[in-house]
N, C-alpha and C positions, 0 to 999 in steps of 0.2 A: 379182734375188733370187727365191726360188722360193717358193710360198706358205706361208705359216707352219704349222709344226706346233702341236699342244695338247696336253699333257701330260693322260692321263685323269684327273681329281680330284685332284692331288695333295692330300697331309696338310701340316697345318703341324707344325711341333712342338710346335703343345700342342695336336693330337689334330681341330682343326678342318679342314673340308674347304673349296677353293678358292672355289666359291661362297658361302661362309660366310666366310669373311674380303673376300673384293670385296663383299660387301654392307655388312660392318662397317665397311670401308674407304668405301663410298657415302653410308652412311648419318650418319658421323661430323658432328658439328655443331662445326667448329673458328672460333675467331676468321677475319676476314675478313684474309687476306694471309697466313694461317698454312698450312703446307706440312704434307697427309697423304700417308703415305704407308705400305708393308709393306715390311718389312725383317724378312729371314730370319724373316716368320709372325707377325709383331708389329706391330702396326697404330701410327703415332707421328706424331708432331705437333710441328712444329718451329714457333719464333716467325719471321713476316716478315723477308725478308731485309734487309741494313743499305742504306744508300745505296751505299757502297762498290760491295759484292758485287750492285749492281745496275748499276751503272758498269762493272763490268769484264767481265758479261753482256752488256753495248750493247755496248763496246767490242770482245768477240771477233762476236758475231754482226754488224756491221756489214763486218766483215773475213770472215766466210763469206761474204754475201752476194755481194762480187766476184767469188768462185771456182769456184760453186756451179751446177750447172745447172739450167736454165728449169722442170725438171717436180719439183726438190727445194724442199723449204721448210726451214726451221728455225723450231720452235718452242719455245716455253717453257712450264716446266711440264705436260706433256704427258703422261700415264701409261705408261707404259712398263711392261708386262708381264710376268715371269717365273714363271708356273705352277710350275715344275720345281723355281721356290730358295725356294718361299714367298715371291713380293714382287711390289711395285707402284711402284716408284722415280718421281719426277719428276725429270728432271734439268734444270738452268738450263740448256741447251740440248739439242734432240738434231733431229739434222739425219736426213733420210728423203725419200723420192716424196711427192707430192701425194697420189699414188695410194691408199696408206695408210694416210696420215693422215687422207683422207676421209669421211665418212660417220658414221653415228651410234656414238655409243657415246664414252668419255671416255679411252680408252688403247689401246694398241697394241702389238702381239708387239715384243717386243724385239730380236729376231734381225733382223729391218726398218731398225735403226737403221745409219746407215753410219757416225756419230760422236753419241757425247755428251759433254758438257762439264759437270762439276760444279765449282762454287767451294764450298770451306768455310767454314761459319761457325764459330764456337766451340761453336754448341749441335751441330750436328752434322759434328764433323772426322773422328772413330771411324770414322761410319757409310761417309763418303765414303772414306776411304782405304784400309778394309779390307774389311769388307761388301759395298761395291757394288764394289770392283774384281773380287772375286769373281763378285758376281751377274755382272755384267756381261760376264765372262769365257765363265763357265760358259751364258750365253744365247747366245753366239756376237756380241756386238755387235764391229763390226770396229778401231772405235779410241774410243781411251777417253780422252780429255784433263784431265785433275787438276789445278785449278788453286786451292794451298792458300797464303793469305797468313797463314796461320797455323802452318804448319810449324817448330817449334824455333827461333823467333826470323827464319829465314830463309825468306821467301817461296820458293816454288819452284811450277815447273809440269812437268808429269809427263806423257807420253802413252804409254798401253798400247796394244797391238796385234800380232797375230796369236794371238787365240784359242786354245787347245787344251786339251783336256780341262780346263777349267774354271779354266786359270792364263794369264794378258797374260804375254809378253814387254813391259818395260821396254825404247819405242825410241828415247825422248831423254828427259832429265830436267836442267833448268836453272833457276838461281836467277832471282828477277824482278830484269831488268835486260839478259836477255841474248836473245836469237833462238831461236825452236824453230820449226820444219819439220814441217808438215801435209805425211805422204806424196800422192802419186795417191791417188785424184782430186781430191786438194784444190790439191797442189802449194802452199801457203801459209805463207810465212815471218810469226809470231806475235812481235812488237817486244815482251815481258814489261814492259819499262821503261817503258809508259804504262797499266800497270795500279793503282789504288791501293793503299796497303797500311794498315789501318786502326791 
């Protein structure tokens, strides 16, 4: 990937400038386990994730782990950047180089990411299935894996991928219970059937 671009200042929508929201977003004083983050200019605060949705976090990142090359890591909670949509996403995983992810600072261009993985909770399902399938898009991140045991009574897992003008193609979307397919470079068939469902 090629070194990250920076969008000059972008505005949020309510009239503040980039480094004035990443400071609001720094300087925020949330509960210990509680998730900050910007979304579309709006600095928000989600409560600690359930047992669950931290089970089903171990359980996809143990399965990158096998597939994944020696200089990528996957991490959690990680800031994840998009100057361009007003935001600052953490996602429960997002997989990148070492290279990166290195070094000072608490977040990272987005367009860096090769896959992130959001599970929904109750308190924020919105954000994850509409908003960030956007940001996400719109930064160029190259697959996007949705995995919502909250969806309309019926669990399902989603992966977006190939980018363009700010909208994912939809390239597999399965109930949990059933197998989804991480393309190249992941090449990785996802068992849904051992995830929990709260």
């Amino acid at each position: 990937m090629s070194a990250p671009g920076v969008d000059p200042a972008p505005i949020s929508r309510h009239g503040q400038d980039w480094d004035d929201l990443v400071r609001i977003w720094e300087e925020t004083d949330a509960p210990e386990g509680c998730k900050v983050e910007i979304i579309e200019g709006i600095v928000t605060v989600s409560p600690p994730p359930s047992k669950d949705h931290n089970t089903t976090a171990a359980l996809v990142q143990r399965r990158l782990y096998s597939v994944i090359p020696e200089d990528w890591g996957i991490y959690q909670r990680l800031g994840v950047a998009m100057p361009g949509r007003g935001g600052i996403y953490l996602p429960d995983l997002v997989v990148m180089s070492y290279a990166v992810a290195t070094g000072p600072g608490n977040r990272v261009p987005a367009e860096e990411a090769r896959l992130v993985v959001e599970i929904t909770s109750q308190a924020n399902a919105n954000h994850d299935r509409i908003g960030k399938v956007h940001g996400y898009a719109k930064a160029g991140v190259e697959l996007f894996l949705l995995l919502d045991p909250w969806h309309s009574g019926r669990p399902t897992a989603t992966l977006y991928g190939e980018p363009d003008g700010g909208t994912y193609r939809v390239l597999d979307t399965v109930e949990y219970g059933e197998k989804l397919t991480l393309p190249e470079p992941f090449g990785l068939v996802l068992d849904t059937g051992v995830f929990p469902v709260s």
